[in-house]
C-alpha positions in Angstrom: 160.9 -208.8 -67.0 159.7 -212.5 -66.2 162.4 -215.3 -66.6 160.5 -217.4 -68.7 160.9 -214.3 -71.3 164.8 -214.0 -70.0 165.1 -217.2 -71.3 163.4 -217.0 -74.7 165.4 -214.1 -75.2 169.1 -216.1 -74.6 167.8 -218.9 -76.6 166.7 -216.9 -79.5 170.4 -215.1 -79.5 171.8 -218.1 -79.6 170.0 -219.3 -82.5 170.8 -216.0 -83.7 174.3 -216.5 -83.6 173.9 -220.3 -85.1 172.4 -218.8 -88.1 174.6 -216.4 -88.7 177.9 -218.9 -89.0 175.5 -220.8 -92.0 175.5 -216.9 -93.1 179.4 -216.8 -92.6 179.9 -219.8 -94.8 177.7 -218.6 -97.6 179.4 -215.2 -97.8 182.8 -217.0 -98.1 181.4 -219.0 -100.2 180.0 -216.5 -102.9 182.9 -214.5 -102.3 185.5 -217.3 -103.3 183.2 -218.0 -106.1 183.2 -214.7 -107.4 186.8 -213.8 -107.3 187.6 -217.2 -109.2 185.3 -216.2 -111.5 185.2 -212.7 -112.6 188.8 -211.6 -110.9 191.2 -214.6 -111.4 190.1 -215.6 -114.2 192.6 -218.6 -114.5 195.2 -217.0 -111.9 194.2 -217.5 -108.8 195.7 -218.0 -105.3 194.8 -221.8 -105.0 194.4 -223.9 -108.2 191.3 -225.2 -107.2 189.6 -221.7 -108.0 190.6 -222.0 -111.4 188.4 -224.9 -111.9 185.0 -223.1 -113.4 182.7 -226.1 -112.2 184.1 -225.4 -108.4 183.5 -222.3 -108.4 179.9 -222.5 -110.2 179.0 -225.2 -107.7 180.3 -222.5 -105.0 178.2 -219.9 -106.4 174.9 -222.0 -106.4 176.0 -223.9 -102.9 176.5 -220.0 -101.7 173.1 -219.0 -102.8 170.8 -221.8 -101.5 172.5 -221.6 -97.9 172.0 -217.7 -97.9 168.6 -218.0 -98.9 167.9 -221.4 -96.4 170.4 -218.4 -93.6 167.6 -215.7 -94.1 164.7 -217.7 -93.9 165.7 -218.7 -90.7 166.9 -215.6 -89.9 164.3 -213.7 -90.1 161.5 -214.9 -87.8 164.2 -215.1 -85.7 164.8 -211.5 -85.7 161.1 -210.8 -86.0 160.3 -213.0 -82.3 163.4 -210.8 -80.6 162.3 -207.7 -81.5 158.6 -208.5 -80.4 159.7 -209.9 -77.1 161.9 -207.0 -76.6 158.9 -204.8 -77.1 157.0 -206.8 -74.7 159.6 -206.7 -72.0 159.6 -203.1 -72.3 156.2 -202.4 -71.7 156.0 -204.2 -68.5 155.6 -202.3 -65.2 157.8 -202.9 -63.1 157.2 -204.7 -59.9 157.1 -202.4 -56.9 
């Protein structure tokens, strides 16, 4: 394994793991959205989830970050896997 492929390899978990906190707030996001919508329904644990435009401007901002979090997921995942595959069918040096 070269280090210039080492290094790819950090940096692209990294990015990895930057995406995935975008993917974090989206899922709390749609979560809060739903429960204020379709479990609440007027009762819920903070009185700002009872407010139906909050939570439908949850929903959407939900939505367009999970979609924006797996497009940039993705190739992401796409480039690891292909390095890894590269890495592993190196010789090794004798």
């Amino acid at each position: 394994m070269n280090s210039r492929n080492v290094k790819e390899l950090v940096a692209i978990r990294n990015s990895i793991i930057r995406v995935q906190f975008v993917g974090m707030l989206a899922a709390i996001f749609i979560g809060l959205g739903v429960y204020g919508i379709f479990v609440a329904k007027g009762n819920a644990f903070h009185p700002v989830l009872n407010n139906q435009e909050v939570l439908n401007a949850m929903l959407v901002i939900g939505i367009i970050l999970e979609i924006r979090h797996l497009f940039q997921l993705v190739p992401l995942l796409k480039r690891h896997a292909a390095l890894k595959r590269v890495n592993r069918a190196e010789p090794l040096d004798a």
